[in-house]
Backbone bond lengths (Angstrom), bond angles and torsions (degrees), N, CA, C in turn:
res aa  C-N    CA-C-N  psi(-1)  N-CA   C-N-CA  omega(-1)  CA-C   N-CA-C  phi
1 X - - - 1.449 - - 1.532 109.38 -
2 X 1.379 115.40 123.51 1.666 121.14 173.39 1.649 101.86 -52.05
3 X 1.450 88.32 144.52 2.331 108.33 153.88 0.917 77.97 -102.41
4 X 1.357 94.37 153.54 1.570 133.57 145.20 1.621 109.58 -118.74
5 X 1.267 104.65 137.32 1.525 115.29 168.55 1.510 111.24 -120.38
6 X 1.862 100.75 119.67 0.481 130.28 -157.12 2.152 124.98 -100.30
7 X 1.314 99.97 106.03 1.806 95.09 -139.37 1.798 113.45 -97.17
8 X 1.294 119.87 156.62 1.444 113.00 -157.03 1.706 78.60 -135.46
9 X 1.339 124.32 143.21 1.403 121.48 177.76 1.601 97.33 -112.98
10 X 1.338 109.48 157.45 1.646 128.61 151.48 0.987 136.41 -163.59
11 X 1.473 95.91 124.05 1.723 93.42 -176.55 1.387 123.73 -127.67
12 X 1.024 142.65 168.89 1.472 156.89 -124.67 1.974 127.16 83.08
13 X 1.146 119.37 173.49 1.465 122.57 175.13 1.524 110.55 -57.64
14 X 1.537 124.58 -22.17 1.132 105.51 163.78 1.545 129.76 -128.24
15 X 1.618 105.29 46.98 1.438 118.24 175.72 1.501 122.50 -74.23
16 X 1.896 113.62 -5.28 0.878 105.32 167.27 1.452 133.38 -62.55
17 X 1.686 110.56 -47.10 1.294 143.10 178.21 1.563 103.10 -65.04
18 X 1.251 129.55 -38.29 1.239 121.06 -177.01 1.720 110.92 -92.10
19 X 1.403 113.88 -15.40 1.304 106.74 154.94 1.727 132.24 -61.46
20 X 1.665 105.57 -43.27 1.174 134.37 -174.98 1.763 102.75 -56.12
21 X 1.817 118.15 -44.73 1.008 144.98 -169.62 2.065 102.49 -80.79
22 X 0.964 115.49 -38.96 1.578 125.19 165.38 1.446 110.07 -65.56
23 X 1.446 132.99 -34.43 1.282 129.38 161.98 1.230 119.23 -59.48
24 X 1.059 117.07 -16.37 1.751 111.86 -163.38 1.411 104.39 -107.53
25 X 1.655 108.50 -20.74 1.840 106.34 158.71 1.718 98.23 -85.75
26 X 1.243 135.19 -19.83 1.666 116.17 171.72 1.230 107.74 -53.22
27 X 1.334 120.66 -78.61 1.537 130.28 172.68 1.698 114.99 -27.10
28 X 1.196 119.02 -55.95 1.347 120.53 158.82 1.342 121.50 -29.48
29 X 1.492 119.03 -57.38 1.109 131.40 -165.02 1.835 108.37 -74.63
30 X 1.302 96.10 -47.06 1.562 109.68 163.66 1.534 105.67 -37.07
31 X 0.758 115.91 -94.88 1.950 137.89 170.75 1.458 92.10 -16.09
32 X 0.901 125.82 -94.62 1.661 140.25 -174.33 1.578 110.49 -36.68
33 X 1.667 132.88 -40.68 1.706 122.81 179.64 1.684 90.30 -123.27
34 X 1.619 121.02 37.38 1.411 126.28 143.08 1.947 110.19 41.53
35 X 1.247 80.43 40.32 1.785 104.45 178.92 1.472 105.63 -71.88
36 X 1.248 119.14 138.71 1.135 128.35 -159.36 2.366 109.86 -91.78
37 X 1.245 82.31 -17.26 1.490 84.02 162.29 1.640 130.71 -100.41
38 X 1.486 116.76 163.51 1.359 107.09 -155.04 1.489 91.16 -132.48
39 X 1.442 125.65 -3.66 1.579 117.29 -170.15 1.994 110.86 -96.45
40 X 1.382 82.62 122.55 1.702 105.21 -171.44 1.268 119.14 -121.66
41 X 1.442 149.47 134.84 1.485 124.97 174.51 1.301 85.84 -177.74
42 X 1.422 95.81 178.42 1.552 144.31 176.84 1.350 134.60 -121.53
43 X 1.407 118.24 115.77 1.391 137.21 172.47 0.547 123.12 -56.66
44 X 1.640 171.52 83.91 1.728 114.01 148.63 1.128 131.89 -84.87
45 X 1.240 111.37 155.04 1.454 113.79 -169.17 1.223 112.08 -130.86
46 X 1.345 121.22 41.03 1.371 130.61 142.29 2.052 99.48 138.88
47 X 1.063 119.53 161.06 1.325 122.50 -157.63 2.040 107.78 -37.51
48 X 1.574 102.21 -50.67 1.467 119.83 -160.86 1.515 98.53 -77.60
49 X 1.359 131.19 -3.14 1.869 132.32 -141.07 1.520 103.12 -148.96
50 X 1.447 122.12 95.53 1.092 110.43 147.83 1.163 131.96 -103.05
51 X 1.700 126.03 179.92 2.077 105.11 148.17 1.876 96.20 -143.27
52 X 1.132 100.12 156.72 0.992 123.60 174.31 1.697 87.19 -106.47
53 X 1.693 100.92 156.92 1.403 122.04 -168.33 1.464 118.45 -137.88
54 X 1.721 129.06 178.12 1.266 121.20 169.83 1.828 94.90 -179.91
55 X 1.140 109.60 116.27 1.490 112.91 172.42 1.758 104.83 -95.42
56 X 1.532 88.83 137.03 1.455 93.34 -162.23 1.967 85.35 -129.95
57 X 1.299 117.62 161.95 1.462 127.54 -174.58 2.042 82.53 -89.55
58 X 1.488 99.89 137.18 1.248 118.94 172.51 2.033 115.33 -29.99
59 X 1.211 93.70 -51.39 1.647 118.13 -169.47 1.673 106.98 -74.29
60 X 1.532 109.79 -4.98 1.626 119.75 173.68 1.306 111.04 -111.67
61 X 1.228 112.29 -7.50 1.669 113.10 -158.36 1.680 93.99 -76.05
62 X 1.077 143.87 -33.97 1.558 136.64 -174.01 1.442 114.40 -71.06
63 X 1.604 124.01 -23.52 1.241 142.77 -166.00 1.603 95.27 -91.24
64 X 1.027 100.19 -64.70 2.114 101.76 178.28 2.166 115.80 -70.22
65 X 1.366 98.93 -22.08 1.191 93.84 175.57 1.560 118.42 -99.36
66 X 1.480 117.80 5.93 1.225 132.58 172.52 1.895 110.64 -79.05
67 X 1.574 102.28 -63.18 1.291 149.78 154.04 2.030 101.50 -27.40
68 X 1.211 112.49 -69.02 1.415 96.43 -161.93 1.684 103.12 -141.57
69 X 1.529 103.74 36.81 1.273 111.01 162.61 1.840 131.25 29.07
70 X 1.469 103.12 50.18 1.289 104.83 -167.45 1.516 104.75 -51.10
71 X 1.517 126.28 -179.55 1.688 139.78 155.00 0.977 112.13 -62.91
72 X 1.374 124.15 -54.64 1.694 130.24 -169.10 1.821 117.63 -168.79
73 X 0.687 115.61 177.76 1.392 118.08 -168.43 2.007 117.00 -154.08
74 X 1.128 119.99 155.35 1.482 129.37 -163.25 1.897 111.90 -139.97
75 X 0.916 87.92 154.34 1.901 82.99 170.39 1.616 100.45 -88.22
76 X 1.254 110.15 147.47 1.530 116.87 -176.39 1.508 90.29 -108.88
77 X 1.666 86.87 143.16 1.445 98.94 -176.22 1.621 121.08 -134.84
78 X 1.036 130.74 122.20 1.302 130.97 -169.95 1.570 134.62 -9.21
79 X 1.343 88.00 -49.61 1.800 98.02 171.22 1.168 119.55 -96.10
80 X 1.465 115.73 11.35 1.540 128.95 138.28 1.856 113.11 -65.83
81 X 1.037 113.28 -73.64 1.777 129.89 171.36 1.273 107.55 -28.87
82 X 1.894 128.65 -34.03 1.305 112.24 -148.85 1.469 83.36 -115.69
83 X 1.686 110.73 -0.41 1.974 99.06 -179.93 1.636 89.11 -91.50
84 X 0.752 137.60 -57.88 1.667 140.38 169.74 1.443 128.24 -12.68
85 X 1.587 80.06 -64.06 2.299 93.38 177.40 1.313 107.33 -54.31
């Protein structure tokens, strides 16, 4: 079964902190519709650019992207998962 990772953008000088702060309502959200995935994080992608993240199983992605309106989204791919853990 495909991930999808599922992506939240921010930018300005303090998109790091407010990315970091968007993880902690992902996880929330996890907890709360008892979603069966647990992988959450943060990028940065350079001082002005962060993202906050959330891998969701393909067959959930319409339910969480309805729900909390990510920016954009990617297929998650293994040697993504194993740079993460």
């Amino acid at each position: 079964m495909r991930k999808l990772k599922l992506i939240w953008d921010f930018h300005g000088p303090d998109s790091k902190k407010i990315a970091k702060h968007h993880e902690i309502h992902l996880k929330e959200y996890i907890i709360l519709e008892n979603l069966e995935t647990n992988i959450t994080g943060v990028e940065i992608i350079n001082d002005l650019h962060s993202i906050a993240f959330m891998v969701v199983k393909e067959e959930q992605m319409k339910l969480v992207r309805d729900a909390l309106k990510p920016k954009r989204g990617q297929v998650y791919s293994e040697s993504e998962q194993n740079k993460n853990t």
